[in-house]
Each structure stands twice: as structure tokens, then as C-alpha cells.
C-alpha positions as CSV (number, residue, x, y, z in Angstrom):
1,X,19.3,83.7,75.7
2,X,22.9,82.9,76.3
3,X,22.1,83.3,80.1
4,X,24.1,80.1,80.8
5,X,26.9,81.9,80.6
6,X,25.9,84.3,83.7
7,X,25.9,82.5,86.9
8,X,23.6,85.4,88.6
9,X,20.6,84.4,85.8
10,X,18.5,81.3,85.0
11,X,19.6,78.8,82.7
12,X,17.6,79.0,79.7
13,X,19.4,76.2,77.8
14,X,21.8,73.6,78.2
15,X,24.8,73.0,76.2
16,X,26.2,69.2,75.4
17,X,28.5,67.5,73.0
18,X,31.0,65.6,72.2
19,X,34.8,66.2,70.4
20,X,36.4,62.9,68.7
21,X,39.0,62.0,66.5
22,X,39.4,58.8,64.0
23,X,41.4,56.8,62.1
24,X,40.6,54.1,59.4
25,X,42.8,52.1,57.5
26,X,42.0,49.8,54.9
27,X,42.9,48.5,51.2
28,X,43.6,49.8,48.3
29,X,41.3,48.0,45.9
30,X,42.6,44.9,44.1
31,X,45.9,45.9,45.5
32,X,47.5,44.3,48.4
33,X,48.9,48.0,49.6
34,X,47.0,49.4,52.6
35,X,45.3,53.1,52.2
36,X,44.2,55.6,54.8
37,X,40.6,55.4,54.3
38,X,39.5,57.9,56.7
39,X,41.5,60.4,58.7
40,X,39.4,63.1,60.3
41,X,38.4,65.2,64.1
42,X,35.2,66.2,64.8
43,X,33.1,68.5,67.0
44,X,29.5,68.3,68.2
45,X,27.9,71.1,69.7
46,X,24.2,70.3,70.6
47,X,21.7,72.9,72.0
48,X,18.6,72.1,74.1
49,X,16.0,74.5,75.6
50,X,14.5,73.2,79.2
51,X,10.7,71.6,78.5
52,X,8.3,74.5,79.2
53,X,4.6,74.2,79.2
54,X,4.0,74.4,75.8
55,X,7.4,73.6,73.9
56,X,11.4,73.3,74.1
57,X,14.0,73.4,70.9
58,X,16.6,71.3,70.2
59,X,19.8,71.5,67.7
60,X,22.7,69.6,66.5
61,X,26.1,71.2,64.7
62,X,28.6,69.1,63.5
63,X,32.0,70.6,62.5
64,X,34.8,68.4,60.5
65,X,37.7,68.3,59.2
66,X,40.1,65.8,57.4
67,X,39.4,62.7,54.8
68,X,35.7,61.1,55.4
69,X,34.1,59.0,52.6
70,X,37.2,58.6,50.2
71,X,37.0,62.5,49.4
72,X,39.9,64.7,49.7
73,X,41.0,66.7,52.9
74,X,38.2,69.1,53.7
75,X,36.3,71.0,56.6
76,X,32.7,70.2,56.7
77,X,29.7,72.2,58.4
78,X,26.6,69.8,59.0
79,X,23.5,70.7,60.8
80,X,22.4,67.4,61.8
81,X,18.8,68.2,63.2
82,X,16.9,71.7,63.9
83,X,13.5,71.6,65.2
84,X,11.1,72.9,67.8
85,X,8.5,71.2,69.8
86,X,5.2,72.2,70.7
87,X,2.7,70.6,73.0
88,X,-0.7,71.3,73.0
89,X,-2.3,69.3,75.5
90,X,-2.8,66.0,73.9
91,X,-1.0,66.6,70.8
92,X,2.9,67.0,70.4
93,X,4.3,68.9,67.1
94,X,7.9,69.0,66.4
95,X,8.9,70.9,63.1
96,X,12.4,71.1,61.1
97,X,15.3,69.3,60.7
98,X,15.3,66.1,62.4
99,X,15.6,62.3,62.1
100,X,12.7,60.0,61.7
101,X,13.5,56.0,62.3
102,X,10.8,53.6,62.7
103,X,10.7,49.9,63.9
104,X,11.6,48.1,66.6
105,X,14.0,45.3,65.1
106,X,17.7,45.6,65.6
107,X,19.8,47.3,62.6
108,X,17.2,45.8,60.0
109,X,13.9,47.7,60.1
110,X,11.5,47.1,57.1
111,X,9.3,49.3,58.0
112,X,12.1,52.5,58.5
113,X,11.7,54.2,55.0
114,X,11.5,57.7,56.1
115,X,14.7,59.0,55.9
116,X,18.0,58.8,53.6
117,X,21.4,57.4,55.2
118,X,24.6,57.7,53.4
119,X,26.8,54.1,54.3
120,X,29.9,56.0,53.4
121,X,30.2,58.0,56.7
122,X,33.5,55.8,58.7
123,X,32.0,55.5,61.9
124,X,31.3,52.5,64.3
125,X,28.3,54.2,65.5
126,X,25.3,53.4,62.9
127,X,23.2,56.1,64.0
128,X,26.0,58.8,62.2
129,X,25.0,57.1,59.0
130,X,21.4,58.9,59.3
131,X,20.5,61.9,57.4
132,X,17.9,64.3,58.7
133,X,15.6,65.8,56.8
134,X,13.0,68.8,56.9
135,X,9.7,67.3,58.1
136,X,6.5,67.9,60.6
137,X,5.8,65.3,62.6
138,X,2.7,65.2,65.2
139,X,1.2,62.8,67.4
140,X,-2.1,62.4,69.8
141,X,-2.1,60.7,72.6
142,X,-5.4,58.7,74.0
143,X,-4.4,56.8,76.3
144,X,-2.8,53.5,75.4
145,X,-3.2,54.4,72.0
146,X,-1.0,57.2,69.9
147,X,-1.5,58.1,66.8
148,X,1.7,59.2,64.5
149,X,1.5,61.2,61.4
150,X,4.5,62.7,59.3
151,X,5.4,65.0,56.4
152,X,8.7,65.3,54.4
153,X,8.0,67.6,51.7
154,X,11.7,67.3,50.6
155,X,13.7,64.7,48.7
156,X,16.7,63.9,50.4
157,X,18.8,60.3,49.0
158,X,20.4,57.7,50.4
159,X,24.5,57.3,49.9
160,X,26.4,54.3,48.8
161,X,30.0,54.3,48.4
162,X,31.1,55.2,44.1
163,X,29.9,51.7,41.9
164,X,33.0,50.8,39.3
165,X,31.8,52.3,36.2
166,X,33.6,50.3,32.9
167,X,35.5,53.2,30.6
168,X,32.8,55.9,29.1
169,X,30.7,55.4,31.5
170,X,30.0,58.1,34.3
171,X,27.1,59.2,36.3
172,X,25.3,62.2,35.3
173,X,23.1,64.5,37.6
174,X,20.5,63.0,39.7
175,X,16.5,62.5,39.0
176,X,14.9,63.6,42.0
177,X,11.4,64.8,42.2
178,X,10.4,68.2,42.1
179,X,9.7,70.0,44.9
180,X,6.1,69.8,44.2
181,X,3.0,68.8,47.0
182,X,2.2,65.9,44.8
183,X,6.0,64.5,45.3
184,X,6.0,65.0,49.4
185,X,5.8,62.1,51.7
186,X,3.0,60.9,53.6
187,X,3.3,58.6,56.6
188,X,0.7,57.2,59.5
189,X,1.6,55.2,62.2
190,X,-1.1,53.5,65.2
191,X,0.2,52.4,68.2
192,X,-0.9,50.5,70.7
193,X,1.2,50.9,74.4
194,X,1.0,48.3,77.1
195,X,2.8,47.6,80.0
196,X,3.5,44.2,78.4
197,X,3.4,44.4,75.2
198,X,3.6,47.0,72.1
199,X,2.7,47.2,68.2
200,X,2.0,50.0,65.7
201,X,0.5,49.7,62.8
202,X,2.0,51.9,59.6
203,X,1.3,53.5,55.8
204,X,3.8,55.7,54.0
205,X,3.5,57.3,50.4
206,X,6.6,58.4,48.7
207,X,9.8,58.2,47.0
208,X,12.2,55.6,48.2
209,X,15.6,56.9,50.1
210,X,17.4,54.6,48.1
211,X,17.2,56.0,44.5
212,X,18.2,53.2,41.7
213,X,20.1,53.6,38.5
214,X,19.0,54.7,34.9
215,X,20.3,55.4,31.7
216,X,20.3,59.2,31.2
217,X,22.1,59.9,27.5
218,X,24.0,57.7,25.4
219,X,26.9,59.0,22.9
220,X,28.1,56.6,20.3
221,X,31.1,57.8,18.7
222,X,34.6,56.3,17.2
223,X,36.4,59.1,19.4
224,X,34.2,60.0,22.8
225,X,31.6,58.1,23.5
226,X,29.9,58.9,26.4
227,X,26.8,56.9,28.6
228,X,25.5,59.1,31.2
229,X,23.8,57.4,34.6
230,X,21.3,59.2,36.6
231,X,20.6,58.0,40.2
232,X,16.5,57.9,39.6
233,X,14.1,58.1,42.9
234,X,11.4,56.0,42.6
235,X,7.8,56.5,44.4
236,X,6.7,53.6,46.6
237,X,3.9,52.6,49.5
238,X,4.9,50.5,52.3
239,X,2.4,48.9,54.9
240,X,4.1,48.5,58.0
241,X,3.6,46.7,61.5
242,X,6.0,45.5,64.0
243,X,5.9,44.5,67.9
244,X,8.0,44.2,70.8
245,X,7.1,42.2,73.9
246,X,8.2,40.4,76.9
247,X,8.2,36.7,77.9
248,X,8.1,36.9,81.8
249,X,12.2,37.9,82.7
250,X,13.4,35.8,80.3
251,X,13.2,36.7,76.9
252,X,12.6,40.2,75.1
253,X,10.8,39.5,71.6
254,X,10.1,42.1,68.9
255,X,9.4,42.0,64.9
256,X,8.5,43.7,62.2
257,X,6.5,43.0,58.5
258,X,6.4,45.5,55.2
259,X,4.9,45.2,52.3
260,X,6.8,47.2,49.9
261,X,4.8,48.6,46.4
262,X,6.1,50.6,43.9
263,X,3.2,52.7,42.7
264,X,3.7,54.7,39.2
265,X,6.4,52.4,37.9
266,X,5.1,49.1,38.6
267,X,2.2,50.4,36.8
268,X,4.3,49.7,33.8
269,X,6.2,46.7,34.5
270,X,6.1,43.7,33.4
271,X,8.0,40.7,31.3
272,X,8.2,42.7,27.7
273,X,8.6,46.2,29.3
274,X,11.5,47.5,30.9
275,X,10.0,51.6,31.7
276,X,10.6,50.3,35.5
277,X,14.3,48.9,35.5
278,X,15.4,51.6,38.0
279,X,12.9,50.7,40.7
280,X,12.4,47.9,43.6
281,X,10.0,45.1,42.8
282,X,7.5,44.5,45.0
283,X,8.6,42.4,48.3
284,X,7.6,41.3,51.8
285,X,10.4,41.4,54.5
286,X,9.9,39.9,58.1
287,X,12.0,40.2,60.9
288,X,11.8,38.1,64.1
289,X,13.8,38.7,67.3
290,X,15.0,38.1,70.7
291,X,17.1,39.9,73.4
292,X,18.5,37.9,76.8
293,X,20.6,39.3,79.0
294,X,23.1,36.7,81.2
295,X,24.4,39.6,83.7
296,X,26.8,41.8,81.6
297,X,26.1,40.1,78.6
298,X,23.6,41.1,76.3
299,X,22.7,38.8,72.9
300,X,20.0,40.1,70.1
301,X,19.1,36.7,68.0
302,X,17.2,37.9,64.2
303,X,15.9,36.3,61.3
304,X,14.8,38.0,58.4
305,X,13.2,37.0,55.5
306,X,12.4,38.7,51.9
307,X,10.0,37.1,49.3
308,X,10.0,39.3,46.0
309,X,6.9,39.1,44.0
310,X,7.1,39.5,40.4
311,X,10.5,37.7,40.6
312,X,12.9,37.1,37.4
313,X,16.3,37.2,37.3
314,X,18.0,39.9,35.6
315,X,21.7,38.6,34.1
316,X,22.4,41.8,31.8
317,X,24.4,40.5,28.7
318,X,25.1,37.3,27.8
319,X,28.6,38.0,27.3
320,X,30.9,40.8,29.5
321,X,30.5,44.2,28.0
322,X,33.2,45.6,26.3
323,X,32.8,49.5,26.8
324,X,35.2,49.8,23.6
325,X,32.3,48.8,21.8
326,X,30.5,52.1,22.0
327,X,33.1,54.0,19.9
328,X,30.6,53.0,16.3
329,X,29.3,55.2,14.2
330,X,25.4,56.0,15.6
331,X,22.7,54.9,13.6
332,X,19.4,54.3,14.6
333,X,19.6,50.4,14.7
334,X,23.6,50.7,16.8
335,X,21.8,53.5,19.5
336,X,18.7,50.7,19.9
337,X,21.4,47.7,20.4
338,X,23.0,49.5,22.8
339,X,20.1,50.5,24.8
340,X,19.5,47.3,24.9
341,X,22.4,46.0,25.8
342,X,23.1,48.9,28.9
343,X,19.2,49.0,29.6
344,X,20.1,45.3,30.7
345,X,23.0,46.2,32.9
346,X,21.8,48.5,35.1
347,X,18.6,46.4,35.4
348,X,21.4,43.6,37.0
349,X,23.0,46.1,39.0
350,X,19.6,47.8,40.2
351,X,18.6,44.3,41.3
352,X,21.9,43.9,43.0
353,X,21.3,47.3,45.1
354,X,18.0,46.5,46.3
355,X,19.1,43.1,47.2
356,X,16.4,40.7,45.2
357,X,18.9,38.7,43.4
358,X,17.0,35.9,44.8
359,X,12.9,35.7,44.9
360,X,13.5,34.5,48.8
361,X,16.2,34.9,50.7
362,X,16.9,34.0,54.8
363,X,19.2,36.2,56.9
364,X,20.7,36.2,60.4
365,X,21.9,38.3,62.8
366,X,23.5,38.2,66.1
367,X,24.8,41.4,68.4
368,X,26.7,40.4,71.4
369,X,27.7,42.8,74.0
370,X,30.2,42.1,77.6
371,X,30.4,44.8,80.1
372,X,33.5,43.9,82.5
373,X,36.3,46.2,84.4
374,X,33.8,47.4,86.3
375,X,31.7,48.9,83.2
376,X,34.8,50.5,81.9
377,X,35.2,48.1,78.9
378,X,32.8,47.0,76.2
379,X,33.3,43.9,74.1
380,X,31.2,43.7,71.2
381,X,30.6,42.5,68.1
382,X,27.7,42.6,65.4
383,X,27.4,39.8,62.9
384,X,24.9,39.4,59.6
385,X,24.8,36.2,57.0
386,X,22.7,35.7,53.9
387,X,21.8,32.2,53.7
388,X,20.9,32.4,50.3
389,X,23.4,34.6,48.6
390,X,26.4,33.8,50.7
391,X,26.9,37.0,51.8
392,X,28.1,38.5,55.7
393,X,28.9,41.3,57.6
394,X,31.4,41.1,60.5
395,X,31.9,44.4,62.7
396,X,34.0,43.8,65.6
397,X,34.5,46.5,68.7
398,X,36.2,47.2,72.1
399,X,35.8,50.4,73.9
400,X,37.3,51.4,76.8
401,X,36.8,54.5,78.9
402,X,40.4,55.7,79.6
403,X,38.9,57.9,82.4
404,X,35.2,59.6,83.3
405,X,34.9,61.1,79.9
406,X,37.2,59.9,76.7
407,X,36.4,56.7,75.5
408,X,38.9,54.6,73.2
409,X,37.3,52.4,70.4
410,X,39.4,50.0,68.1
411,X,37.4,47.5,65.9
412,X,36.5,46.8,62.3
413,X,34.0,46.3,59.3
414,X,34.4,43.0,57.1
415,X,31.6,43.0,53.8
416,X,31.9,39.9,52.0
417,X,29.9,38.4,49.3
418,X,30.4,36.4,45.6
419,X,30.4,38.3,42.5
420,X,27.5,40.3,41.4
421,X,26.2,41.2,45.1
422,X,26.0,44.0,47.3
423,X,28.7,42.9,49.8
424,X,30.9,41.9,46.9
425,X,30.9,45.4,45.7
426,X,30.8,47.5,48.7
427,X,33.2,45.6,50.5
428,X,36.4,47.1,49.0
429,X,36.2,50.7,49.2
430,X,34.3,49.9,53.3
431,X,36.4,47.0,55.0
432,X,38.4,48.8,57.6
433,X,39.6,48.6,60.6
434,X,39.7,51.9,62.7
435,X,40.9,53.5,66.2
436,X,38.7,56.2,67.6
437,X,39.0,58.6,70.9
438,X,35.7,60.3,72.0
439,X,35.3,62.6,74.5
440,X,31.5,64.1,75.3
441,X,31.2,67.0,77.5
442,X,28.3,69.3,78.9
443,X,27.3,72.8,79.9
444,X,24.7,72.4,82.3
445,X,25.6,73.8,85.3
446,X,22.6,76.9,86.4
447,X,24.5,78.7,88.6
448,X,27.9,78.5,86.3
449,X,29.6,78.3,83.4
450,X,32.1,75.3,83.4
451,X,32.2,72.8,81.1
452,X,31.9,68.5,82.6
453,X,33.1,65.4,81.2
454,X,30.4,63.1,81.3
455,X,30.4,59.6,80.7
456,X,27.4,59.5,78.2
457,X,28.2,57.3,75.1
């Protein structure tokens, strides 16, 4: 099978990938001293077998070494994606590891909740943040119309940057569900495909990607206390539809809606009961977009909005907890105030994470792209406010191709946001600004065995 490598055989796969190198630098944490908060090379190796009559393969290794995601200097092997496709005539099967993102919006996709993504990758390219999974996906083809359906019978989570624990306080192992038929996902999608215009229609049943936070054990003790926090999946359906269409040449247009419904705990929840403090509340999100091109520019124009049903505000503690305050003697009526008390925190913080600090909220977006030099340099930016929480993203990039392969990127990645939100957390152990070399190459040649540069991004 490695017949690429004789130049007297037929090729019977073709080899691409890409080497790179980054650097990110950043703040120490209410410090003004700067911190390397990323150092590391890379190497991406990519396999693909030629489309036959009734399948082709395709995998993905990623090989790295240095500091990524505030962990120490280490070499990392990653399989990114796996799989093998079969066709068989109107229905297409691909089984293994691969990546699964739905929706048609730009960087904000309600209805994408198949797979996990882990935000503390350093890269300017969001895709990197995507985490395959094992799954079968299939689809049948009549006509205009396709019908989509997929199985993830593994739990794989989402990964935020480390959440300032106060003193005692320290997460514990993970909930995730077992790896039982009853705790596999279940996803459907019907699309309709015009020339002109485009829509699907979506259901999925299963545990969130983005698990939310739960009090695991609790330890009161004048010496060592201890409060242990598990990250806690939660199971969840989500109706889906989104669009894209075209207004003559002028404008692109494309949306998406998603009723999200946790199932098993919202069962449960309500004003006097807190069983469910770990998982989503109910919400609608909405996104509505345009694209225009003016010659090398490119602009994508979003709003998105968020209603939460079943809305209350969760403020924790009156007062700000003192984790001192656990080292008591236990008794049955200290361990129930301190439930309490804790129960109440991670309720706040849970809210926080799955941003419904507000019962609606109205965001923007704008992406702005300029090809010049000829197509050699790239002058972009991406930008995101919350009208209703105050809080923005600003992410900055310039690349430049330094010759028919390697491409040089500078740029940067601004969170902001007031106290007791998302951005005001995440923003900083993230906020960096980085310079990145990337070179992609291929082995594709039939009759040969040299390696090309290729300009491919």
C-alpha cells in the first residue's frame, strides 16, 4: 500500500500536511509581567486513499511538542480523525474518528452540538479547537433532498481553560456517562438543496459537550477541609433548523434557530429544587447573517439572540465566601449550611459558563477579510460584542506567504467582560498575542516520490 513511494506502480494514496511552529505571549494573571503562554512545533501528516467505486479512507496524525494550554513542556501524539467511507449507491457511510459540525452561521452555530472542542488549544485557526470523536454517520440522497443521520456512542467533553478555585477547593474526577446504548447520541438532519437556496431541518438526543459543574464531596475539618468538584455531563435535545441563501449578486444570507431542552434534569427543576444546578436551562438562540464581497474584501454581518426560559438569576451568597470557613467541626446542621452555601456557587458559576446570566441577551459579529499584494497578504480581523452583558471578543490577524508554501501569521486574541462573566474569567489565562510560520506540503505525485510546497491554507 505504500506504492507512492515506487514510481514504476500506481499511486494508491496521497500523502499531505503541513509542519508549523508558534509562539504566544501573554500575561501573567493580575500581574503586569508578560508569560510565554504557548511555545510549541508541530507536524501534520494526513493520509487519503483515491475515491473508488464503493469507498476511500482518510486520516489525520498530529505530532507536538513544547508548552500548549498552560501545561508543561511535552510531546503530544493526536489522531485527529480516522474513518473510512463507503458508498452504496444512494447512501454514503463514513465510520471512525472524525469531526461532525453543523450549521451554516459563522463561528456561532446553535445548532452544532455534536462534538466537544477544547478553547485552550493557542491557535488562530478555530477549526484546531475541534475534537473528533468515534461516530457513524450516513446519509441518502433523493434528489434535492438528503437525509442525515449520526451516532456517537462515546462521551467525549468540551475544554475550558482551569476556573480559579478559592483555597480547599479542587476539582475531582469527572461524571461522564457510562458507556452504555441508553447514554449514546442520536442525531437527524433533513435537507433541502437548491440552486438558490438551502435549509435542513435537525433533532439530536444526548449529553451536552459542555459538561457543567457539581459538588462531588465536601470535608469539613479544623485542619484539611476539602470540597471536591466534578465536571457533570448533562443529557439534552436540541431542535435545529438553519438556511443559507442568495439575494441576486449582492448579498449572501444564512441563519440558524435551536431550541435547546434539557431532558432528565429539567425533569426536576424548579424554584425550591436545586437536583439540576449543573445543567443548561432551557433557551432559544437565533442567528441572522450576511456575507458581501467588495472585490478583495469580504464582510460577514451576525446577530444573535438567546431567550432563556425558566429564567432566575442565580447570585450564590449574599456575602463573598470565605473558604476558611470550612475548617468547623462537621455536624449535620454545619455540612447542610455549607451545601447550601457552595450548592449556590457553582449554580452562579454554571450560569456564567453557559452564558444565561441574562433571560435575553443580543450579540454581534463582524469578520472582515482584505486580500492585497497580489493574494500574498491577508488582513483580517474577527470581532464579537454582547449588548447585554458588556462583553467582546477582538481577534486580530495578518498573514503573509513569504514564498509558494510558508505562510507567516502575527495577530492576537482580546476576551473582555465585567465581573462574574465568561469573558471576564477566561480572558486572562487566553489574551495573547502570537507569531506563527506554517508550511503545508504534499505527496502526490503518481509517477514519483518528491515531496511539493503547496500554497493550500
Amino acid at each position: 500500500h505504500l506504492s507512492w513511494l515506487d514510481p514504476h506502480k500506481e499511486r494508491r494514496f496521497t500523502v499531505v500536511g503541513y509542519s508549523r511552529g508558534g509562539l504566544f505571549v501573554g500575561k501573567v494573571p493580575d500581574s503586569a509581567l508578560g508569560e510565554m503562554k504557548a511555545a510549541y512545533g508541530e507536524l501534520s501528516v494526513a493520509v487519503k486513499t483515491p475515491r473508488e467505486t464503493y469507498g476511500d479512507g482518510y486520516a489525520e496524525t498530529r505530532l507536538r511538542y513544547g508548552l500548549q494550554a498552560g501545561q508543561q513542556q511535552q510531546s503530544v501524539a493526536d489522531l485527529r480523525e480516522a474513518y473510512a467511507n463507503a458508498y452504496l449507491g444512494p447512501v454514503d457511510l463514513r465510520v471512525g474518528k472524525q469531526i461532525i459540525v453543523w450549521g451554516r452561521a459563522d463561528a456561532l452555530n446553535p445548532t452544532n452540538n455534536l462534538m466537544a472542542f477544547d478553547i485552550r488549544v493557542r491557535s488562530p485557526i478555530e477549526d484546531d479547537r475541534r475534537l473528533g470523536n468515534v461516530a457513524v454517520r450516513s446519509s441518502l440522497h433523493r434528489g434535492p433532498v438528503r437525509l442525515e443521520g449520526v451516532w456517537i456512542p462515546l462521551y467525549v467533553p468540551s475544554e475550558l481553560p482551569d476556573i480559579p478555585m478559592p483555597q480547599y477547593v479542587f476539582f475531582g474526577a469527572p461524571t461522564n456517562p457510562s458507556s452504555e446504548l441508553r447514554n449514546t447520541l442520536l442525531a437527524g438532519r433533513v435537507h433541502l438543496e437548491l440552486p438558490a437556496f438551502e435549509m435542513s431541518v435537525s433533532y439530536l438526543r444526548g449529553y451536552a459537550p459542555l459538561p457543567g459543574l457539581r459538588l462531588a464531596s465536601l470535608i469539613l475539618d479544623p485542619n484539611t477541609p476539602a470540597v471536591s468538584v466534578s465536571r457533570t455531563a448533562y443529557d439534552q435535545q436540541v431542535f435545529g433548523f438553519d438556511f443559507s441563501t442568495a439575494l441576486g449578486t449582492v448579498l449572501a444570507v444564512r441563519g440558524e434557530v435551536a431550541y435547546r431542552l434539557p431532558t432528565s434534569i429539567a425533569k426536576s427543576r424548579d424554584n425550591s429544587d436545586q437536583g439540576g444546578y449543573f445543567a443548561a436551562r432551557p433557551d432559544l438562540q437565533y442567528v441572522l447573517g450576511v456575507d458581501r464581497s467588495f472585490g478583495p474584501v469580504s464582510i460577514i454581518l451576525q446577530y444573535m439572540g438567546r431567550y432563556v426560559r425558566d429564567w432566575r438569576k442565580e447570585s450564590g451568597s449574599d456575602e463573598p465566601v470565605n473558604s476558611a470557613n470550612l475548617k468547623m467541626m462537621s455536624s449535620p446542621t454545619a455540612l447542610k449550611f455549607a451545601q447550601d452555601i457552595i450548592i449556590g456557587e457553582l449554580a452562579k458559576t454554571n450560569q456564567m459558563l453557559f452564558s444565561q446570566t441574562a433571560r435575553v441577551q443580543h450579540l454581534a459579529t463582524a469578520r472582515v477579510e482584505w486580500l492585497t499584494a497580489h493574494d500574498t497578504l491577508s488582513l483580517s480581523a474577527f470581532g464579537l460584542y454582547n449588548v447585554t452583558t458588556r462583553e467582546w471578543l477582538a481577534a486580530p490577524k495578518i498573514g503573509y506567504h513569504l514564498s509558494d508554501a510558508p505562510v507567516a501569521y502575527v495577530g492576537g486574541g482580546i476576551f473582555h467582560g465585567p465581573d462574574g462573566t465568561l469573558f471576564g474569567v477566561i480572558d486572562p489565562p487566553l489574551r495573547a498575542r502570537y507569531a506563527r510560520l506554517r508550511s503545508p506540503f504534499t505527496a502526490d505525485e503518481p509517477n514519483g516520490t518528491r515531496l511539493r510546497s503547496t500554497r493550500a491554507a
